[in-house]
GUMI-443985 format. One record per residue (C-alpha): x, y, z; residue in one letter. Coordinates in Angstrom, 3 decimals, decimal comma. Example, Ala and Ser with C-alpha at 12.3 -4.5 7.8 and 13.67 -1.06 7.14 Angstrom:
BEGIN
12,300_-4,500_7,800_A $
13,670_-1,060_7,140_S $
//
This chain:
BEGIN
-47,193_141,220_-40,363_X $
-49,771_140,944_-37,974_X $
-52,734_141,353_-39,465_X $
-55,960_142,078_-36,747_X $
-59,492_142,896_-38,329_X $
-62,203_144,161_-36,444_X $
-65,263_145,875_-38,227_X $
-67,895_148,252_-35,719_X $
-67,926_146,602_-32,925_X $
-67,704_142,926_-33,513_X $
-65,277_140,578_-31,412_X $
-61,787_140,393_-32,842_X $
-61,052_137,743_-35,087_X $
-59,276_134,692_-34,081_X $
-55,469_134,886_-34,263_X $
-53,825_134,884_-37,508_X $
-50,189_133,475_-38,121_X $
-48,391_136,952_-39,558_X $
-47,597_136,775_-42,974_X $
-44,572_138,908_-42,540_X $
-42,419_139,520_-39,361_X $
-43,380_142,652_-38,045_X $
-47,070_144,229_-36,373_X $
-49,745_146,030_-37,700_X $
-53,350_146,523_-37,820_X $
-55,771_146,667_-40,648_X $
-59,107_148,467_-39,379_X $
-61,704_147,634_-41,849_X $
-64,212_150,845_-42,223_X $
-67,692_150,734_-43,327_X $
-67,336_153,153_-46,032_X $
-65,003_150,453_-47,749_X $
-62,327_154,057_-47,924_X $
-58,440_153,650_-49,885_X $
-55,795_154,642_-47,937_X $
-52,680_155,592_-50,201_X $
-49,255_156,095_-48,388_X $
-45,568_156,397_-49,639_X $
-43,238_154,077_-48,093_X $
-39,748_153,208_-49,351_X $
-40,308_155,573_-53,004_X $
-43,326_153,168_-53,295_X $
-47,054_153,549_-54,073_X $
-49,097_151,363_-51,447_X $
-52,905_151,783_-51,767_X $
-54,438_148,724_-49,699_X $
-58,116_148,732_-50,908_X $
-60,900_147,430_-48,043_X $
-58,345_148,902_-45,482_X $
-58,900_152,017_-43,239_X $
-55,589_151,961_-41,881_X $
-52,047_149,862_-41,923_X $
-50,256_151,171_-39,582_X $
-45,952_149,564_-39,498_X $
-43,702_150,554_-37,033_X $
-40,020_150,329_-37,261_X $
-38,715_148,974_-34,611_X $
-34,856_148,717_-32,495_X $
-32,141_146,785_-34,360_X $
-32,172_144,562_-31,804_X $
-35,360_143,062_-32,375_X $
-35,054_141,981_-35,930_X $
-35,760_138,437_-34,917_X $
-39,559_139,532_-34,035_X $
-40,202_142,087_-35,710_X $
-39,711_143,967_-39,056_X $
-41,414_146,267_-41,621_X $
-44,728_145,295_-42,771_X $
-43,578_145,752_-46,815_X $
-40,391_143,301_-47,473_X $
-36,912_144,969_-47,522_X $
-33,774_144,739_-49,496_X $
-31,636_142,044_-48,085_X $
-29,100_143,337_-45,411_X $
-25,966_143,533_-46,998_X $
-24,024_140,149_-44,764_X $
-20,102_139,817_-45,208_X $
-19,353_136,829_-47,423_X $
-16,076_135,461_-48,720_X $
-17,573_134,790_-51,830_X $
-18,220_136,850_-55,287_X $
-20,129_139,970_-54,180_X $
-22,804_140,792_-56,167_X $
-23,166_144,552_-57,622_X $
-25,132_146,044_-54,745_X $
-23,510_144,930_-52,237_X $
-21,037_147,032_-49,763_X $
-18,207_143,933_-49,842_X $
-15,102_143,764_-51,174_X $
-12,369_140,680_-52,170_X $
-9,110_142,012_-51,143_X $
-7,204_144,054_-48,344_X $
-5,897_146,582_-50,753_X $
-9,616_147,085_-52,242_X $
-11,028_147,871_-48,846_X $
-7,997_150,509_-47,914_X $
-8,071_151,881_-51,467_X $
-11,404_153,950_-49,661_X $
-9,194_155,270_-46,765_X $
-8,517_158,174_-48,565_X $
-11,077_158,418_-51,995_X $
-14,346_158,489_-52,038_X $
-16,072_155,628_-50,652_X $
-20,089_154,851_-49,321_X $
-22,177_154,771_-46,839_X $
-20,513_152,498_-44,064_X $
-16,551_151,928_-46,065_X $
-14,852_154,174_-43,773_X $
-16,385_152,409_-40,861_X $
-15,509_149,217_-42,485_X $
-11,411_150,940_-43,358_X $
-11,144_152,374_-39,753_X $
-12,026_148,750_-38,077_X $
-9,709_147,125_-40,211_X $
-7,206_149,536_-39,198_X $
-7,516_149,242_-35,735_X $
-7,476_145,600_-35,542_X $
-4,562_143,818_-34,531_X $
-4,121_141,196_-37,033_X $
-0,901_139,788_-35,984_X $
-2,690_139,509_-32,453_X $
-5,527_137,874_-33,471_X $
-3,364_135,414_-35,547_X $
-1,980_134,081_-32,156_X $
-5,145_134,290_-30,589_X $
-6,360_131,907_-33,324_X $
-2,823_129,741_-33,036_X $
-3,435_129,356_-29,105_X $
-7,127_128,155_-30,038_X $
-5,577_125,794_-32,464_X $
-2,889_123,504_-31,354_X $
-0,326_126,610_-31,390_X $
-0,346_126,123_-35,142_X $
1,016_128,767_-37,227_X $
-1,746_131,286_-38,593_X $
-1,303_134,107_-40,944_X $
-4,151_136,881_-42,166_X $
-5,225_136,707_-45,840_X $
-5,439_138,948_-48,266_X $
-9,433_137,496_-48,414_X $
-11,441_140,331_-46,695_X $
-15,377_140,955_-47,295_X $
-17,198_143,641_-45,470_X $
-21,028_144,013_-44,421_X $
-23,204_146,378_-42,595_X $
-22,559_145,692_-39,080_X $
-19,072_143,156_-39,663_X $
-15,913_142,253_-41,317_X $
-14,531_139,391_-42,348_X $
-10,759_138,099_-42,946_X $
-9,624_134,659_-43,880_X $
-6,494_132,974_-42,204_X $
-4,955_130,297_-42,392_X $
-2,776_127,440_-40,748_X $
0,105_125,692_-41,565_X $
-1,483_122,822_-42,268_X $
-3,688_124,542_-45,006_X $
-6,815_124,816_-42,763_X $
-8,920_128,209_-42,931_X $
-10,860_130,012_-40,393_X $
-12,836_133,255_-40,887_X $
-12,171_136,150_-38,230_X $
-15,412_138,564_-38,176_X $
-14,851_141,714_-36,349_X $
-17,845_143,642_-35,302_X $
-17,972_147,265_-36,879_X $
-20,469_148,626_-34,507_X $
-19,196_150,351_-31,486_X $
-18,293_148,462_-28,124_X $
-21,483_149,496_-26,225_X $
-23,773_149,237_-28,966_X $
-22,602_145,821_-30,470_X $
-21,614_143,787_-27,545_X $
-25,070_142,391_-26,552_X $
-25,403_141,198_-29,851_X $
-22,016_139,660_-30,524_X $
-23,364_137,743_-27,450_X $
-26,369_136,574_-28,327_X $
-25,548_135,419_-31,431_X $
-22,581_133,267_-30,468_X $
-24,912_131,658_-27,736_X $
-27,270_131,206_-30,731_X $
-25,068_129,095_-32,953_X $
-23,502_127,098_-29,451_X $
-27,473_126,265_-28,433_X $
-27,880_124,967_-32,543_X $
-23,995_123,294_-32,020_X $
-24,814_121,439_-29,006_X $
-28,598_120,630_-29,429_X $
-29,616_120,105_-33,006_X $
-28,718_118,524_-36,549_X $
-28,856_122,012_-37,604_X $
-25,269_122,239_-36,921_X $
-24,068_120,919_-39,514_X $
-24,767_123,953_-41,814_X $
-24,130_126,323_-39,253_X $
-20,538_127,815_-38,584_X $
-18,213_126,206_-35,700_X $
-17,253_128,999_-32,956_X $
-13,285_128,682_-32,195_X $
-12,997_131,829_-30,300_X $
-14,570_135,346_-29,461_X $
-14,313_138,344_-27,882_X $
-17,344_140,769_-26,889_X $
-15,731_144,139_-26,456_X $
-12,261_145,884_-27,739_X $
-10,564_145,011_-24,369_X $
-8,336_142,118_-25,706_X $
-4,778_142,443_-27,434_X $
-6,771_142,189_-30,830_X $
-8,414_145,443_-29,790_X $
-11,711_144,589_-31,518_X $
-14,920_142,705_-30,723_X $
-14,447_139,244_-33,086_X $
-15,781_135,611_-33,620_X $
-13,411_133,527_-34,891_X $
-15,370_130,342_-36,348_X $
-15,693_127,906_-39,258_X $
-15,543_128,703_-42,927_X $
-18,685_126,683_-44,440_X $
-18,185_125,427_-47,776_X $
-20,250_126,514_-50,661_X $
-21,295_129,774_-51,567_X $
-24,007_132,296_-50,718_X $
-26,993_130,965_-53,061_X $
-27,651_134,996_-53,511_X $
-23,836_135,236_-55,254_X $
-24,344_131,433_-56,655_X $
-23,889_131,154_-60,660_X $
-22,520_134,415_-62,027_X $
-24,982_135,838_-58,947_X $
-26,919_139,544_-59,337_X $
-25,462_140,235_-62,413_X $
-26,610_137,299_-64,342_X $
-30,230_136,871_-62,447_X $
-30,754_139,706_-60,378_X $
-30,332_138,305_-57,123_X $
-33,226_136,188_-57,902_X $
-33,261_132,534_-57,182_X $
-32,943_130,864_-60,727_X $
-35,550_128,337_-61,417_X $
-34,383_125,209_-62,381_X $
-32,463_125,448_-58,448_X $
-35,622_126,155_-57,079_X $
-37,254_122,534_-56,205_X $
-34,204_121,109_-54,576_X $
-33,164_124,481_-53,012_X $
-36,366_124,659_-51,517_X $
-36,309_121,425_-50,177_X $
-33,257_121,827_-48,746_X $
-34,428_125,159_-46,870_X $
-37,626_123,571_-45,570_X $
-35,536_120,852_-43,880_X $
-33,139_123,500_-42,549_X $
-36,408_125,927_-41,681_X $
-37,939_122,355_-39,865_X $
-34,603_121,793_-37,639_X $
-34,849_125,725_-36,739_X $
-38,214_125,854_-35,435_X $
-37,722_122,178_-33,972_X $
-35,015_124,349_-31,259_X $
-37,079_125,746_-28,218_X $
-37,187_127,596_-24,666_X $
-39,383_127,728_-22,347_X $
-39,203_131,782_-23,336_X $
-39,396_134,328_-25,433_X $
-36,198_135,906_-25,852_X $
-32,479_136,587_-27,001_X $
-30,570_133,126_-26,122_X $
-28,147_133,011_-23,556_X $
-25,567_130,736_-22,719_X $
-25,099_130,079_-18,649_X $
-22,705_127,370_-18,962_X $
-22,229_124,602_-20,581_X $
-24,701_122,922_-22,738_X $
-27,134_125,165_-20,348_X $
-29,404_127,853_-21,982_X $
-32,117_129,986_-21,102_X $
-33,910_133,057_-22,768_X $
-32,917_137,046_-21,818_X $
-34,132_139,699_-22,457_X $
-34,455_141,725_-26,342_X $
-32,925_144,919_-26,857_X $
-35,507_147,526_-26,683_X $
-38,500_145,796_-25,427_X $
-37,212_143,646_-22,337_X $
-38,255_140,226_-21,223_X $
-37,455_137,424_-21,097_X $
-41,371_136,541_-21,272_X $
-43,390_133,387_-20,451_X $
-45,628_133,921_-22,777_X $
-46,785_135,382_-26,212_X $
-49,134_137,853_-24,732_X $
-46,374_139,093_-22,330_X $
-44,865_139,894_-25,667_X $
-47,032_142,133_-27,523_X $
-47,679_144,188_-24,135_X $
-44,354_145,139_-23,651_X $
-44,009_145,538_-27,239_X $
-46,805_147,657_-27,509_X $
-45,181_149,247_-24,321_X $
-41,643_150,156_-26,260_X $
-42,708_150,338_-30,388_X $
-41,563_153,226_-32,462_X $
-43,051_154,663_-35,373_X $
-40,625_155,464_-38,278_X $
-42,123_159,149_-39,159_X $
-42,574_161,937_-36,996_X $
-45,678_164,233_-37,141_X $
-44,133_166,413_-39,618_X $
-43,609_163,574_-41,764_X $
-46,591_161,803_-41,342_X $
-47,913_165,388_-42,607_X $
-46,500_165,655_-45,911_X $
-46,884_161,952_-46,415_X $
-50,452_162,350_-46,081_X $
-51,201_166,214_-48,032_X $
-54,308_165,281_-50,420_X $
-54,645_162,011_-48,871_X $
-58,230_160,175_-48,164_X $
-58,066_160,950_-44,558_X $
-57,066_164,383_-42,585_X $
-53,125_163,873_-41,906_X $
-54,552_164,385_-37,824_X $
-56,684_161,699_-38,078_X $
-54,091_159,240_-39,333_X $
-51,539_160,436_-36,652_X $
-54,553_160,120_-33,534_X $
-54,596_156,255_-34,964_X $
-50,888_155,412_-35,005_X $
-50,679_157,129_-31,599_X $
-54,126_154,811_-30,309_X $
-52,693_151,723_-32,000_X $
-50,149_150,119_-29,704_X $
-52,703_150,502_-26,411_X $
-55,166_148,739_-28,753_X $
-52,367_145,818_-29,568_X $
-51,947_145,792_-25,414_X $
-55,209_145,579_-24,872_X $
-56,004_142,612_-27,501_X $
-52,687_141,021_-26,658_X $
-54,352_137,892_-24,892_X $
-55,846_136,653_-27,776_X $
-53,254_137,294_-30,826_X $
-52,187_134,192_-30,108_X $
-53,359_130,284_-30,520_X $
-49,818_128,972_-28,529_X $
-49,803_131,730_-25,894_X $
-47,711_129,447_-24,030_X $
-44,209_127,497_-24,412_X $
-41,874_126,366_-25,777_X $
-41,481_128,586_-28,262_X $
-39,041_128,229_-31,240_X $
-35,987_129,864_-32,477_X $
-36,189_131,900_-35,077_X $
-33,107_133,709_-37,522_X $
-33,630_137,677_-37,931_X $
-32,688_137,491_-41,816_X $
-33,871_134,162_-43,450_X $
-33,738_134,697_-46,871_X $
-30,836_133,190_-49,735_X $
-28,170_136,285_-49,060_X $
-27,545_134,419_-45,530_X $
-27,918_130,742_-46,937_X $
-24,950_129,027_-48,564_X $
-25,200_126,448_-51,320_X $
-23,219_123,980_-53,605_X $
-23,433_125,351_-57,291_X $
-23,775_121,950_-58,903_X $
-27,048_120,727_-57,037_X $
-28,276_124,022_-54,765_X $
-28,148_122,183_-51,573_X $
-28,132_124,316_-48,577_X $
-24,683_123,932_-46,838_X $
-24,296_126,886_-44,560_X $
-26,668_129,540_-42,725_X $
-24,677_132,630_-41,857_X $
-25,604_135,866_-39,302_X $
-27,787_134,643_-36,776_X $
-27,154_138,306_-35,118_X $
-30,775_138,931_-34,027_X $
-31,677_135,549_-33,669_X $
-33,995_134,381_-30,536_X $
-37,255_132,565_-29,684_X $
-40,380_134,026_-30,707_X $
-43,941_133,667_-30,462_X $
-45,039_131,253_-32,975_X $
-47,522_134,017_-34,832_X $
-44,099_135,414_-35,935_X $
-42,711_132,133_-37,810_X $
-42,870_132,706_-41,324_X $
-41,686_131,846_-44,851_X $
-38,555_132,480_-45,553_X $
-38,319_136,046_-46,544_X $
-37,600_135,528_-50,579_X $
-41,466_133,655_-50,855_X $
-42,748_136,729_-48,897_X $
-45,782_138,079_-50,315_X $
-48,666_140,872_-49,863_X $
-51,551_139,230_-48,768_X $
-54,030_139,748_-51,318_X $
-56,843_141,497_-49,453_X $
-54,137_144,797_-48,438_X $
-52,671_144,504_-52,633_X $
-53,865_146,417_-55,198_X $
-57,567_145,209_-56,413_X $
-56,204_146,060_-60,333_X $
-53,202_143,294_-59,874_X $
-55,687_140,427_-59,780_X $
-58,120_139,093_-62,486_X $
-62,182_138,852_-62,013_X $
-61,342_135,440_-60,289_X $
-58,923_136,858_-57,840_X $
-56,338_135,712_-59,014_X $
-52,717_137,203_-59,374_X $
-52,511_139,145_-62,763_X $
-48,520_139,047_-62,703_X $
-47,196_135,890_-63,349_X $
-43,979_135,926_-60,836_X $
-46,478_136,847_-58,302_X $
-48,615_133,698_-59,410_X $
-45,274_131,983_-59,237_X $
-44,204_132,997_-55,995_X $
-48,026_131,914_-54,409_X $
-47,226_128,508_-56,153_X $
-44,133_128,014_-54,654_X $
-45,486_128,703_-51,388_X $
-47,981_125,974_-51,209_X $
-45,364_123,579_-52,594_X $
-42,444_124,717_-49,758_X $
-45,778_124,065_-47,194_X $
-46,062_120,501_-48,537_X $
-42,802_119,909_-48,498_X $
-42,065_121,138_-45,150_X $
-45,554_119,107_-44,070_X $
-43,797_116,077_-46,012_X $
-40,325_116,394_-43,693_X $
-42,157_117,038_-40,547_X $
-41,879_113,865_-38,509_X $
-43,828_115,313_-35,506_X $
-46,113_117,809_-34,100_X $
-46,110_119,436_-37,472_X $
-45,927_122,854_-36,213_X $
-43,864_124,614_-38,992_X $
-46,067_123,197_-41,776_X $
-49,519_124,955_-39,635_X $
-48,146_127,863_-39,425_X $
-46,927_128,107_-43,021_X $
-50,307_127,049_-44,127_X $
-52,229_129,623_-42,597_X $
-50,490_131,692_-44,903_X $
-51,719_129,842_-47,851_X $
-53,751_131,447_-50,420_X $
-56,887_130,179_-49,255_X $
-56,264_131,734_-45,873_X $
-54,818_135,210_-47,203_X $
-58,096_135,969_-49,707_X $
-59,886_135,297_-46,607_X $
-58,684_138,311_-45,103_X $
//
């Protein structure tokens, strides 16, 4: 998040890289109160602080902005295992066995789009895109959130992957567009593209013979590091650590080559012919913007908070502070971001670099024997950002120290659990060995290390 201190009246303090991708503000208030809230079924009692205030924000701004507390990973289509929480499935007759049964949250989407797509359609679509080579559907289907993907394959043994967008035509399309433009900008303009998937063909609405919105691209080898080595079941969807050093490696290089891509703008990428691109506008807040500051005032101009009054209310009965008083500050606080929005950040200016929505190991394929990186899936979301919104990738997130509980850390101030120990480790070593990769400018490696432990405590 965010994070912007002021105590009394003093000046703001100079800008902070964001620990985590999203905004808030931590008001620091003389009589040193606890503010306990509920968010997500969890306790959160951030001692020092007045108020945190996190807004959710539109889908369509993932790539800038998220919660302030770190999410479950959105569930991505894979043709890979699935691990035990995720809504996927392996085969065509698994997915339509929900047509009729029971099923969850988001499987009779997933049924009815496969339904309506015209495979046999999209098979020619795919042969004319390919030589005219014969192309048959698989029985290889995996299912997400927001897409669906099916395997076919060519005569000549070749595979592509046909992802159909779930979401309706109106509410998907700019999207679907975006993020093909995103992986043709990486394709055409950075080494990047060699982990990222090839784009064959696409469609941005339902008004083709396939009847659906679909990308047909590039099956990456590997599998998703999240599924990798018997995957959730055997270690809880948790990277395991004798993968970690190389893994992590392998990420920073891939995190360097991201951040290395930039517009002059902040903004959604958009192809205008090609090898041509240019930044438009994000769903929900507008743009595209020349600079940083342009970007927090018309954020601060379009934000949503999660909870209504009523809400807010119950969250806050027998709270520290009257549940009025909390709601007049998350009403004051995006005028106060607007006003303050010249000097959140030190690169006001661009270019500024492109950033994916959902960096984190359930949308980064590996090789099992060695854990190198060898794909990075769903760059829905994905745009150029401010640079006070690059961060680590989201599975060495972690709560700054100064907004944790006081009782998780010993008399030294240091982390009483030892994954979180672990995880503050591992940040200073992905720093270095981003710093270590960097051959220029070394911009990644500064941001990441104003994150550093040193920097957090400081808070």
């Amino acid at each position: 998040m965010l994070i912007i201190k002021t105590s009394g009246s003093r000046a703001p303090a100079p800008p902070i890289v964001p620990h985590y991708i999203g905004v808030g503000l931590a008001t620091r208030s003389t009589e040193n109160r606890r503010l306990t809230m509920m968010k997500d079924k969890r306790e959160i009692r951030y001692e020092k602080c007045f108020v945190l205030v996190s807004f959710v924000l539109h889908e369509g701004i993932q790539a800038t902005m998220r919660h302030s507390m770190p999410l479950p990973p959105k569930a991505a289509p894979k043709i890979a295992s699935r691990s035990e929480e995720e809504d996927s499935y392996t085969t065509k007759s698994h997915l339509l066995r929900y047509r009729h049964g029971k099923h969850r949250a988001g499987d009779s989407d997933a049924t009815s789009c496969f339904q309506q797509t015209q495979w046999d359609q999209l098979c020619l679509i795919a042969s004319d895109s390919n030589g005219h080579m014969e192309c048959k559907a698989l029985d290889q289907v995996a299912s997400g959130r927001n897409n669906l993907v099916r395997l076919l394959e060519f005569s000549d043994g070749t595979r592509w992957a046909a992802r159909v967008n779930i979401k309706s035509q109106t509410s998907g399309r700019s999207e679907l567009k975006s993020e093909v433009a995103a992986m043709q900008f990486i394709s055409d303009y950075s080494d990047l593209d060699a982990v990222v998937p090839e784009v064959y063909a696409y469609a941005f609405d339902n008004d083709n013979p396939a009847a659906v919105a679909y990308i047909l691209m590039e099956v990456l080898p590997g599998i998703v590091a999240m599924d990798a080595l018997g995957g959730h079941k055997v270690h809880r969807g948790v990277i395991p650590r004798w993968c970690r050093p190389n893994f992590y490696r392998s990420v920073a290089l891939r995190h360097i080559q991201m951040t290395s891509l930039r517009l002059p703008k902040i903004g959604t990428v958009v192809r205008i012919r090609d090898g041509i691109y240019e930044s438009g506008p994000i769903p929900g807040i507008g743009g595209p913007f020349d600079t940083a500051a342009a970007f927090f005032e018309a954020w601060a101009d379009s934000v949503k908070f999660k909870w209504n009054e009523d809400t807010i209310r119950r969250m806050m009965q027998g709270g520290p502070i009257p549940a009025e008083e909390m709601i007049s500050m998350i009403q004051s606080f995006p005028s106060r971001i607007k006003a303050m929005a010249g000097r959140l950040s030190a690169h006001n200016e661009g270019p500024f670099p492109l950033h994916h929505a959902d960096f984190l190991h359930s949308n980064i394929m590996v090789d099992e024997r060695h854990f190198d990186v060898t794909g990075i899936i769903d760059w829905e979301g994905a745009c150029t950002v401010p640079w006070e919104l690059v961060a680590f990738p989201d599975f060495l997130q972690a709560m700054p120290p100064s907004f944790d509980l006081p009782e998780n850390y010993d008399e030294h101030g240091q982390p009483i659990d030892d994954d979180l120990k672990e995880t503050w480790t591992w940040r200073e070593e992905y720093t270095y060995m981003v710093r270590s990769a960097e051959l220029k400018g070394r911009m990644l490696s500064s941001c990441l290390a104003s994150k550093s432990w040193d920097s957090m405590i400081e808070l």
